[in-house]
Biopython code that builds the backbone (N, CA, C, O; Angstrom):
import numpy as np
from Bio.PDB.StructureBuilder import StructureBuilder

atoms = [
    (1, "UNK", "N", (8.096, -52.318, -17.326)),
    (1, "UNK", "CA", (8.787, -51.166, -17.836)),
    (1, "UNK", "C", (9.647, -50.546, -16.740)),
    (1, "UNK", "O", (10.795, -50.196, -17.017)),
    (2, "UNK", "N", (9.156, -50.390, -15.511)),
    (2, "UNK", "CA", (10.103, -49.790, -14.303)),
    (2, "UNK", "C", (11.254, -50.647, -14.025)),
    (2, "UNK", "O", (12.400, -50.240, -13.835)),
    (3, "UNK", "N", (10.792, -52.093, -14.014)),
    (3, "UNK", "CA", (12.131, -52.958, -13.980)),
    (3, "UNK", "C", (12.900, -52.728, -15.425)),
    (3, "UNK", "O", (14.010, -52.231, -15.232)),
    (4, "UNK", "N", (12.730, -52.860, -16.234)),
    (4, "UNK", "CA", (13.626, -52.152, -17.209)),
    (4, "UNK", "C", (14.416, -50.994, -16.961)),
    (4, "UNK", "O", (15.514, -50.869, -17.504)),
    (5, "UNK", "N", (14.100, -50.411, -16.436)),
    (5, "UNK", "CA", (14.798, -48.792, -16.265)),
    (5, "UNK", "C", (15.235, -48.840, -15.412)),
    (5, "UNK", "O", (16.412, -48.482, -15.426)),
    (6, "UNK", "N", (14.773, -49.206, -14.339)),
    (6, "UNK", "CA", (16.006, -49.550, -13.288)),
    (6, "UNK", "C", (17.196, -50.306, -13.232)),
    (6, "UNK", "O", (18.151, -49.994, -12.521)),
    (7, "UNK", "N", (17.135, -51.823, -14.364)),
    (7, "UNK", "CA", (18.552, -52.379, -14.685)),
    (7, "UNK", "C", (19.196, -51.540, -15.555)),
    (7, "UNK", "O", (20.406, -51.661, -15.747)),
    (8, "UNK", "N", (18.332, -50.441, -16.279)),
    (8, "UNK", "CA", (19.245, -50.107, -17.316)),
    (8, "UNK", "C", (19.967, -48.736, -16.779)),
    (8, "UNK", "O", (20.900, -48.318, -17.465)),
    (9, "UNK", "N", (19.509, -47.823, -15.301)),
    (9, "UNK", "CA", (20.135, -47.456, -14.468)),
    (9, "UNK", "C", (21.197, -47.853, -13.525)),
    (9, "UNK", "O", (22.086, -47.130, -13.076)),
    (10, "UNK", "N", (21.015, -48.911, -13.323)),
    (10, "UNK", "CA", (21.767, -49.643, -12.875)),
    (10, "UNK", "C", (23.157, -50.220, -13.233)),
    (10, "UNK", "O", (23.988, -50.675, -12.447)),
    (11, "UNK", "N", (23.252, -50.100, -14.727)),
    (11, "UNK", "CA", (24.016, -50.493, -15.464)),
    (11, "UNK", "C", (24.850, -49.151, -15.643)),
    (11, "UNK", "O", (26.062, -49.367, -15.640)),
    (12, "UNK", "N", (24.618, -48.288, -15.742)),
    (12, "UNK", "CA", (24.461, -46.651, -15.849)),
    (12, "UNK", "C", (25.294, -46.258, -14.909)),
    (12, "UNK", "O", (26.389, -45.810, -15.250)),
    (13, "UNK", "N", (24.950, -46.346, -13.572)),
    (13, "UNK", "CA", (25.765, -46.012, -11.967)),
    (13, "UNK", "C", (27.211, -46.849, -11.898)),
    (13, "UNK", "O", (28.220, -46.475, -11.300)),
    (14, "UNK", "N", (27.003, -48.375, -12.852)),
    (14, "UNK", "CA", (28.319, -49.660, -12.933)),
    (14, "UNK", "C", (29.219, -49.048, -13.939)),
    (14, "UNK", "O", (30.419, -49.070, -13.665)),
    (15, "UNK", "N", (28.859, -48.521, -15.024)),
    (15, "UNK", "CA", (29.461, -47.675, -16.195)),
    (15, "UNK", "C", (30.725, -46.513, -14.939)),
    (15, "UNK", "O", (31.862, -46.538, -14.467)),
    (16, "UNK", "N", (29.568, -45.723, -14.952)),
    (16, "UNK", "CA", (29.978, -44.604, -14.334)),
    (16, "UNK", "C", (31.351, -44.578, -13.249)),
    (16, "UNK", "O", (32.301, -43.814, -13.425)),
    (17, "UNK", "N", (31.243, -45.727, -11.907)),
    (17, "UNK", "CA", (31.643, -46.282, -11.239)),
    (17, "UNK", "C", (32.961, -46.818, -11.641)),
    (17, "UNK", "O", (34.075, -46.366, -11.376)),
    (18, "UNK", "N", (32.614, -47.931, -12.372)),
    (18, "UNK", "CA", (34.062, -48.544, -12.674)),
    (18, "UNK", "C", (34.204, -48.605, -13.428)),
    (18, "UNK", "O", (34.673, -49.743, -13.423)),
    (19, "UNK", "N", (34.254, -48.093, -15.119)),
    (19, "UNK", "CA", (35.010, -47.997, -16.407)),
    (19, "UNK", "C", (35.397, -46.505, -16.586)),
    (19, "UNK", "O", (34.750, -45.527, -16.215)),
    (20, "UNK", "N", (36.648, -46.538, -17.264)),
    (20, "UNK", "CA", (36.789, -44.832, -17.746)),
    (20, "UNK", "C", (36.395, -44.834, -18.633)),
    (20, "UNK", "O", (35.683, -45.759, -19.024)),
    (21, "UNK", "N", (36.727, -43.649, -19.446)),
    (21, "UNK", "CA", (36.028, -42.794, -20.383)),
    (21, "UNK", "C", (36.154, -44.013, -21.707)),
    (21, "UNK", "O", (35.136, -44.471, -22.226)),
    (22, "UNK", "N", (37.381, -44.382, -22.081)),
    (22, "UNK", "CA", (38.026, -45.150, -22.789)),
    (22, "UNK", "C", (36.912, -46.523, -23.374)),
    (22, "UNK", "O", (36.216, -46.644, -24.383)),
    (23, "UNK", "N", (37.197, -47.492, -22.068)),
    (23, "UNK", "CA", (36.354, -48.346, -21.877)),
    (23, "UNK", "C", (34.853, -47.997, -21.957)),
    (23, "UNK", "O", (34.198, -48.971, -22.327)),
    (24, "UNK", "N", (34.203, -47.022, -21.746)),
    (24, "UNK", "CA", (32.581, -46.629, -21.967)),
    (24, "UNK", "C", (32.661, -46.219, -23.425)),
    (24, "UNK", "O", (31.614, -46.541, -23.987)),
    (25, "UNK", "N", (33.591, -45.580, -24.309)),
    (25, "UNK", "CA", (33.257, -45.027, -25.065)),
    (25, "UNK", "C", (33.365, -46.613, -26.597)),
    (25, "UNK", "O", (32.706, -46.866, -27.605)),
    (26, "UNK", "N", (34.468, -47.196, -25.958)),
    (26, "UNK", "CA", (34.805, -48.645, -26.798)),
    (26, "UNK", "C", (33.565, -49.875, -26.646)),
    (26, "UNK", "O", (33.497, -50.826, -27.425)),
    (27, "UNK", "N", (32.570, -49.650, -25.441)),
    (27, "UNK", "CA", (31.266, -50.665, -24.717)),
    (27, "UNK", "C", (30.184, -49.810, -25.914)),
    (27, "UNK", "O", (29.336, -50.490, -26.491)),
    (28, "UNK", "N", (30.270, -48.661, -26.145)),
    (28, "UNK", "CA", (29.504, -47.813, -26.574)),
    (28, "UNK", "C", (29.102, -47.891, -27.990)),
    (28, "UNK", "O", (27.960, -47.672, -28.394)),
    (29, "UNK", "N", (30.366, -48.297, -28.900)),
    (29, "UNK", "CA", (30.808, -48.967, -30.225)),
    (29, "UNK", "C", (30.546, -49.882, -30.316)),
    (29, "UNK", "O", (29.961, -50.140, -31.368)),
    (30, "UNK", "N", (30.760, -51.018, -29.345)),
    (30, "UNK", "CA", (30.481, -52.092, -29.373)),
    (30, "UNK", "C", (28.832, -52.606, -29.440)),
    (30, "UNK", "O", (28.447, -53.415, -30.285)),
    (31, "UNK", "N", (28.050, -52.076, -28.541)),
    (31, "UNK", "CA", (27.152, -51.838, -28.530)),
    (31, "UNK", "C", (26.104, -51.327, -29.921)),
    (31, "UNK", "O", (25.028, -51.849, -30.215)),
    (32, "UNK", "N", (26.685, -50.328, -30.540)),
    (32, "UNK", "CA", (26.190, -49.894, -31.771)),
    (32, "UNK", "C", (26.618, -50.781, -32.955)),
    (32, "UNK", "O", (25.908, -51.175, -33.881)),
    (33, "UNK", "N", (27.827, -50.996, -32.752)),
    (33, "UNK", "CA", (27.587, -52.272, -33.970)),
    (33, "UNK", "C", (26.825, -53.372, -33.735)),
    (33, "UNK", "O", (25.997, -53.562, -34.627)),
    (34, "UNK", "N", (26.812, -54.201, -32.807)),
    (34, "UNK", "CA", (25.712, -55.202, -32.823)),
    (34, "UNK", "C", (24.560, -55.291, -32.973)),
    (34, "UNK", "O", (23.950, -56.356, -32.876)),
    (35, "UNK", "N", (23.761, -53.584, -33.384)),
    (35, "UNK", "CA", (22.422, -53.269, -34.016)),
    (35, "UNK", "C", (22.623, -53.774, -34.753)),
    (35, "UNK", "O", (22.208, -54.707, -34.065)),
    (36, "UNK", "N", (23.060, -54.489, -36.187)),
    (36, "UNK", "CA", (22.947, -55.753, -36.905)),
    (36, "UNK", "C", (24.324, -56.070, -37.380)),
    (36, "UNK", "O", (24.368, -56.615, -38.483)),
    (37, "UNK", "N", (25.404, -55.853, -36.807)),
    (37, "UNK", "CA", (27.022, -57.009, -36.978)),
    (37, "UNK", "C", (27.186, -56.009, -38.028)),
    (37, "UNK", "O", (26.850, -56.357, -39.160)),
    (38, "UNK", "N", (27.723, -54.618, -37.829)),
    (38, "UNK", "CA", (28.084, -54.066, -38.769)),
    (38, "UNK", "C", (29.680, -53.771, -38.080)),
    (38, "UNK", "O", (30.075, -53.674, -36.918)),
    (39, "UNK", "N", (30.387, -53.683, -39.478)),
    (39, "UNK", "CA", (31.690, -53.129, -38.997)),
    (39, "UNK", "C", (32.247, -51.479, -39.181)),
    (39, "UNK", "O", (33.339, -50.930, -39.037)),
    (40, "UNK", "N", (30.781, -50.993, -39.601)),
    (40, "UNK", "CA", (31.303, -49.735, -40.054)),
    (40, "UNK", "C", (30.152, -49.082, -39.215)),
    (40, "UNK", "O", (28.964, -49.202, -39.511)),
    (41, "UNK", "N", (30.625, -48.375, -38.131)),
    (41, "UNK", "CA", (29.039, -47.576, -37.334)),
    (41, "UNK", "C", (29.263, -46.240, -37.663)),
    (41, "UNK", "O", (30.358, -45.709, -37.851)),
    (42, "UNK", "N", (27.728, -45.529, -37.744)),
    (42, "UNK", "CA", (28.015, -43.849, -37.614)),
    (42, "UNK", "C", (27.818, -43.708, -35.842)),
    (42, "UNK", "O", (27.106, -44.490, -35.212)),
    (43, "UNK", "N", (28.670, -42.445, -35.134)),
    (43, "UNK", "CA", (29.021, -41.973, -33.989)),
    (43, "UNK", "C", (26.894, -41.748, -34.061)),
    (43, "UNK", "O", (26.249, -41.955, -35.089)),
    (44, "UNK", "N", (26.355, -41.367, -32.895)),
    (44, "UNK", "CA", (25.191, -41.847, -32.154)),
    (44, "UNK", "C", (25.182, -40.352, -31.926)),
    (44, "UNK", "O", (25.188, -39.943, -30.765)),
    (45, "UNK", "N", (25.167, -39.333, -33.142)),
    (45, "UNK", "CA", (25.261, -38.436, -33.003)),
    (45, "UNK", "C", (26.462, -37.547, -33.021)),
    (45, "UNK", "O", (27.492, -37.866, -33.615)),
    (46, "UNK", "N", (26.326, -36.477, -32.391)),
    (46, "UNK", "CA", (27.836, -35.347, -32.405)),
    (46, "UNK", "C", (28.505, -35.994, -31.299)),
    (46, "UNK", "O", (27.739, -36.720, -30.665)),
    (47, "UNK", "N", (29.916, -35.953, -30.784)),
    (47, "UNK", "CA", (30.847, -36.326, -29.912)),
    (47, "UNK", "C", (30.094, -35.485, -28.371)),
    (47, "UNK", "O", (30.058, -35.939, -27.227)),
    (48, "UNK", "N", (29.599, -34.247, -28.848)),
    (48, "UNK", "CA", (28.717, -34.245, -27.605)),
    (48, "UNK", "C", (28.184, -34.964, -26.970)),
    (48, "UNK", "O", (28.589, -35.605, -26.000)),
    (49, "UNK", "N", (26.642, -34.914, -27.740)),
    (49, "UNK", "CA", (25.317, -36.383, -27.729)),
    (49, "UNK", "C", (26.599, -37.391, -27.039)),
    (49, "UNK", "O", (26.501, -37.500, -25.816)),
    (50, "UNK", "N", (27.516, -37.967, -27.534)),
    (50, "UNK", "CA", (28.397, -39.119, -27.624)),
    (50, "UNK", "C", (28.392, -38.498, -25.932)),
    (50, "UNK", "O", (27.321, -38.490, -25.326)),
    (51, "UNK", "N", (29.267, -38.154, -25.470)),
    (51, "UNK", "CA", (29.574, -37.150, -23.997)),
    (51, "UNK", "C", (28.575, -37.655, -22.885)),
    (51, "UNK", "O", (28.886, -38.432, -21.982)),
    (52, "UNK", "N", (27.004, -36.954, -23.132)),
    (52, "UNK", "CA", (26.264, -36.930, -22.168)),
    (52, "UNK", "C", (25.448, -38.165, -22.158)),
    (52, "UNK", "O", (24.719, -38.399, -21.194)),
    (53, "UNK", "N", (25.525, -38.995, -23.196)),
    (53, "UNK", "CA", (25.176, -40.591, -23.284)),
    (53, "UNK", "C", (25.908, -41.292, -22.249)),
    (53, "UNK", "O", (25.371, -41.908, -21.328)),
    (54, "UNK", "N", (27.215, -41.167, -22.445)),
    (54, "UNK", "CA", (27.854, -41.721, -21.492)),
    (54, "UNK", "C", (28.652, -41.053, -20.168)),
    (54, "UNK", "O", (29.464, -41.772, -19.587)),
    (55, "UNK", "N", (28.502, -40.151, -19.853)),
    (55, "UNK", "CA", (28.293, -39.257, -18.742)),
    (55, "UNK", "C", (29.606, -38.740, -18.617)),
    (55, "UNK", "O", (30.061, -38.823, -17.477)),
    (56, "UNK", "N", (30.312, -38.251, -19.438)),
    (56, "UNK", "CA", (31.283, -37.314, -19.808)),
    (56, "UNK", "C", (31.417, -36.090, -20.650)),
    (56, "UNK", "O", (30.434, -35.653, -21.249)),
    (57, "UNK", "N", (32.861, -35.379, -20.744)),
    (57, "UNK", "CA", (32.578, -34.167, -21.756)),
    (57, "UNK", "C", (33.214, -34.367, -23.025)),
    (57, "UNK", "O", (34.086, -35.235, -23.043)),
    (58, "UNK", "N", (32.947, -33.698, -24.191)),
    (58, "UNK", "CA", (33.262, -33.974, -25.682)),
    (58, "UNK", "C", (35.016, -34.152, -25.564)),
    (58, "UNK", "O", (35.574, -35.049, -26.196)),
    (59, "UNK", "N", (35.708, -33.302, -24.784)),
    (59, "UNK", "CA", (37.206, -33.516, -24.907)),
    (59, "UNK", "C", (37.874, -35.320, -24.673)),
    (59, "UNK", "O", (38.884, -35.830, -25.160)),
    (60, "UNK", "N", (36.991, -35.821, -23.886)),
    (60, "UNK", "CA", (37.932, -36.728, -23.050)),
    (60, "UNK", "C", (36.430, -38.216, -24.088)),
    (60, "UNK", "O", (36.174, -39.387, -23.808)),
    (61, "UNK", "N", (36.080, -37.631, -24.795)),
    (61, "UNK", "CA", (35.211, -38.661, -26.219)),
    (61, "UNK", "C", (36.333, -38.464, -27.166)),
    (61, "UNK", "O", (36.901, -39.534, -27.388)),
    (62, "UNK", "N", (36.827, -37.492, -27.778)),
    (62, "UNK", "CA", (37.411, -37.300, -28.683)),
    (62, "UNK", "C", (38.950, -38.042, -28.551)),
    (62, "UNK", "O", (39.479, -38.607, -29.508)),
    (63, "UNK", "N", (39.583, -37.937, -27.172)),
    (63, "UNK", "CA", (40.657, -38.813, -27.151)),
    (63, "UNK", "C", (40.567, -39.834, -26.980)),
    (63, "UNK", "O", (41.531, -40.556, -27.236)),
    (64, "UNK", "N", (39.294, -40.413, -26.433)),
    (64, "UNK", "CA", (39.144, -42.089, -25.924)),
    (64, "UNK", "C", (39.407, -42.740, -27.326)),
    (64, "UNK", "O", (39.942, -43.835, -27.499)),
    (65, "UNK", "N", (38.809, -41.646, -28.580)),
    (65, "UNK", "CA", (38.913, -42.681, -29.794)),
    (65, "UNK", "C", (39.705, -42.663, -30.707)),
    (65, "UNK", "O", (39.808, -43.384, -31.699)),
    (66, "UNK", "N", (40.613, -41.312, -30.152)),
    (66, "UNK", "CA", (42.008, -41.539, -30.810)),
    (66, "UNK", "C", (42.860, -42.475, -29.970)),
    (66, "UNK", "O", (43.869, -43.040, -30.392)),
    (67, "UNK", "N", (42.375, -42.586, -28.770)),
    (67, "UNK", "CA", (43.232, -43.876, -28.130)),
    (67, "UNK", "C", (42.696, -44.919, -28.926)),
    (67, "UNK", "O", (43.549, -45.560, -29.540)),
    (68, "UNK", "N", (41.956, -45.135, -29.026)),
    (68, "UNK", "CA", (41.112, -46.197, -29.366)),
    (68, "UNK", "C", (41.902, -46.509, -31.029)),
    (68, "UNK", "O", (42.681, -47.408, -31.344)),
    (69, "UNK", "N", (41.427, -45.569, -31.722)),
    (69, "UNK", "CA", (42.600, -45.624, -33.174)),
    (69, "UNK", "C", (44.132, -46.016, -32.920)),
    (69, "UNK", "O", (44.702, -46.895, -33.568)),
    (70, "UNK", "N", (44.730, -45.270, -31.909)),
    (70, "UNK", "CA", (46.302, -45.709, -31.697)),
    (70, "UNK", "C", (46.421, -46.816, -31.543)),
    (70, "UNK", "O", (47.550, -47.204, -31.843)),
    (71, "UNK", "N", (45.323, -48.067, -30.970)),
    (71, "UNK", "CA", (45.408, -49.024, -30.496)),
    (71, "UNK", "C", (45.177, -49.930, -31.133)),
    (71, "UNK", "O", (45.534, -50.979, -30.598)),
    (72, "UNK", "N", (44.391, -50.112, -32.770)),
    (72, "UNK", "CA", (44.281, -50.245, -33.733)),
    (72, "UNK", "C", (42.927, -50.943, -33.523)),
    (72, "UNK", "O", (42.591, -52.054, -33.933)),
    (73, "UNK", "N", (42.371, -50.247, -32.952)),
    (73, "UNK", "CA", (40.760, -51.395, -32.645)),
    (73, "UNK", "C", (39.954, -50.805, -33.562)),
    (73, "UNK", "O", (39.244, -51.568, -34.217)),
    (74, "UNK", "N", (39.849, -49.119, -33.874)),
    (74, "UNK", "CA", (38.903, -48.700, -34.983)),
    (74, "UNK", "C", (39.865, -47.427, -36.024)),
    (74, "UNK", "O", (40.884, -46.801, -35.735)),
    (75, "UNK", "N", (39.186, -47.419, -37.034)),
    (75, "UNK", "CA", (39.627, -46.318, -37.664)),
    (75, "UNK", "C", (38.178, -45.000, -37.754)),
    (75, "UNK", "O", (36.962, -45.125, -37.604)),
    (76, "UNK", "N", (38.928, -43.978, -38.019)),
    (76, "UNK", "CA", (38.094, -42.893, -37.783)),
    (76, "UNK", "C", (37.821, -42.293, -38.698)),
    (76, "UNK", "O", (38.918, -42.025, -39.187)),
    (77, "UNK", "N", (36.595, -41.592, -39.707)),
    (77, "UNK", "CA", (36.511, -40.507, -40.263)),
    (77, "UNK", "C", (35.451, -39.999, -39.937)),
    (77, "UNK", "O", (34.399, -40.625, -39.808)),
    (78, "UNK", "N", (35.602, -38.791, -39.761)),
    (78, "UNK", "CA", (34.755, -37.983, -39.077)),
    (78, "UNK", "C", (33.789, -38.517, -38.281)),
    (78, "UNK", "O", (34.171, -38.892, -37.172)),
    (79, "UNK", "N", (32.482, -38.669, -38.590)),
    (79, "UNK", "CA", (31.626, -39.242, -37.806)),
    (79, "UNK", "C", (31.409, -41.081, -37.785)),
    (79, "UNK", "O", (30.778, -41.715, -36.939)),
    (80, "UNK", "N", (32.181, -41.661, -39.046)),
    (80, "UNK", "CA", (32.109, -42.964, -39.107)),
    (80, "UNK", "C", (33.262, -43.468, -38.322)),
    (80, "UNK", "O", (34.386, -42.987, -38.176)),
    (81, "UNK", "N", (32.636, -44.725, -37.775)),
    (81, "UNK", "CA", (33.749, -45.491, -37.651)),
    (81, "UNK", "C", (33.545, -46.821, -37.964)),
    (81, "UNK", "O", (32.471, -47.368, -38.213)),
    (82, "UNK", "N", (34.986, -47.445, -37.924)),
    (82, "UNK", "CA", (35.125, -48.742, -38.821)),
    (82, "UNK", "C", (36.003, -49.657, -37.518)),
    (82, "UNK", "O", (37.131, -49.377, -37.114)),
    (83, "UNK", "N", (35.307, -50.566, -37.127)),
    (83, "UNK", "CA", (35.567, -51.463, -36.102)),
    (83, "UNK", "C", (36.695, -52.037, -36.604)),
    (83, "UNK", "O", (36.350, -52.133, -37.782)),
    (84, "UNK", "N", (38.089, -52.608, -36.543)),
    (84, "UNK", "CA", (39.197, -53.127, -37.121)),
    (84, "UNK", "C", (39.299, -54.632, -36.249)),
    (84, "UNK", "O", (39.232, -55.737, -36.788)),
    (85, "UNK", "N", (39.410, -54.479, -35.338)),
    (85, "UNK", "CA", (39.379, -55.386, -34.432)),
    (85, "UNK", "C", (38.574, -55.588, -33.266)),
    (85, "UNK", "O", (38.911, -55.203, -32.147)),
    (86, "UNK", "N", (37.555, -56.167, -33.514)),
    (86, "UNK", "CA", (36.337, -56.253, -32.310)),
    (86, "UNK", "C", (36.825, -57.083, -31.274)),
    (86, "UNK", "O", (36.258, -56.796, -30.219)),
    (87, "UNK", "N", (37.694, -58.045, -31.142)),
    (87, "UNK", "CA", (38.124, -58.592, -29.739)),
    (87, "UNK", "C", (39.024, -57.774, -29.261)),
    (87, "UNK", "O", (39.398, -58.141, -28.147)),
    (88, "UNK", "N", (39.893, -56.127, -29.902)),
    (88, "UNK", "CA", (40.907, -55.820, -29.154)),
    (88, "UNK", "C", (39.970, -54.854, -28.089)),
    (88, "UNK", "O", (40.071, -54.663, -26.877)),
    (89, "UNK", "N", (38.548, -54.085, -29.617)),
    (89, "UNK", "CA", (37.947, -53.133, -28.676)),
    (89, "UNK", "C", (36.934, -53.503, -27.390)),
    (89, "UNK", "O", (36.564, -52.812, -26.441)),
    (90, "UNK", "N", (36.593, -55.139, -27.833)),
    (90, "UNK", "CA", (35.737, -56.058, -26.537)),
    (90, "UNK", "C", (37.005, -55.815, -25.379)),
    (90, "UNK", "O", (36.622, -55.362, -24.300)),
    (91, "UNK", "N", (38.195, -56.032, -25.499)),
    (91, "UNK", "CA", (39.424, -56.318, -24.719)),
    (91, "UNK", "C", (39.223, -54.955, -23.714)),
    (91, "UNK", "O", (38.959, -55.095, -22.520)),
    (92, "UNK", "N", (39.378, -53.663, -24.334)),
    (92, "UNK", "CA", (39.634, -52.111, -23.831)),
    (92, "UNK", "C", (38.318, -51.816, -23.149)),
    (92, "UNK", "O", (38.322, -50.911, -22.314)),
    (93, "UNK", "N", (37.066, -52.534, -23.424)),
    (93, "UNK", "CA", (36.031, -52.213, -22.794)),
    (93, "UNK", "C", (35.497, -52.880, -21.698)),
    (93, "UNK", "O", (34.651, -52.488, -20.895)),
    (94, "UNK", "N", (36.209, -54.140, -21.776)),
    (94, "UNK", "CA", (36.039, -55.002, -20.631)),
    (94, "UNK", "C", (37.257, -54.401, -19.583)),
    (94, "UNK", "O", (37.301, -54.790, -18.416)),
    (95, "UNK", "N", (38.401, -53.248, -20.214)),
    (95, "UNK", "CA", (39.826, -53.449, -19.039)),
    (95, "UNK", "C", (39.319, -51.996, -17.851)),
    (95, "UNK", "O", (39.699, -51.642, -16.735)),
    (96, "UNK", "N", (38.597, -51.642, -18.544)),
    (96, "UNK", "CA", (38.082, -50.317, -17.280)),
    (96, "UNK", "C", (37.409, -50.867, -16.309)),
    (96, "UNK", "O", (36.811, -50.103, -15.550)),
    (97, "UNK", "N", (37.329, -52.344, -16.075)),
    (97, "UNK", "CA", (36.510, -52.455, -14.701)),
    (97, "UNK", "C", (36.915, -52.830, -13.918)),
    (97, "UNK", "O", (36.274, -52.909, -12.870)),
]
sb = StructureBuilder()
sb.init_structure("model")
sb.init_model(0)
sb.init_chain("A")
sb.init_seg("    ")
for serial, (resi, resn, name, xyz) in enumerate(atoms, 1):
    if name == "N":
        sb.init_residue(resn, " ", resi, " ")
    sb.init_atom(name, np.array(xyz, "f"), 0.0, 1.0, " ", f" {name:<3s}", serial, name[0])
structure = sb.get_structure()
């Protein structure tokens, strides 16, 4: 269990380090859909929750995923989102490092 938490800290400090907001918040989606290959995820809570998950504030969540929409990787309503293109948003989450 401690080795668990420590890679998954670890991973945490690599996030932090070298992806922006953008890229953590698109790893973050990505991540939640592959709880079973869905293309339609609900947000992992309020854009807050969303924030301190990934170690930022609600302003700079809220544009990562209108970037993220401009870019045509997901569409947005309110708390759902709908993955459009999973290799563009794999693409944006792999480019923050």
């Amino acid at each position: 269990m401690l080795a668990r938490r420590l890679r998954r800290f670890a991973g945490l400090i690599e996030d932090l380090a070298l992806r922006d907001v953008t890229a953590r918040v698109a790893r973050l989606l990505l991540d939640e859909g592959r709880r079973g290959e869905r293309a339609e995820i609900d947000l992992p809570g309020t854009r807050d929750d969303v924030a301190v998950r990934i170690g930022t504030v609600r302003e700079l969540v809220s544009r990562s995923l209108a970037r993220l929409r401009a870019a045509g990787a997901i569409d947005l309503v309110g708390r759902r989102v709908r993955v459009r293109d999973r290799a563009r948003l794999g693409a944006i989450a792999d480019s923050g490092r």
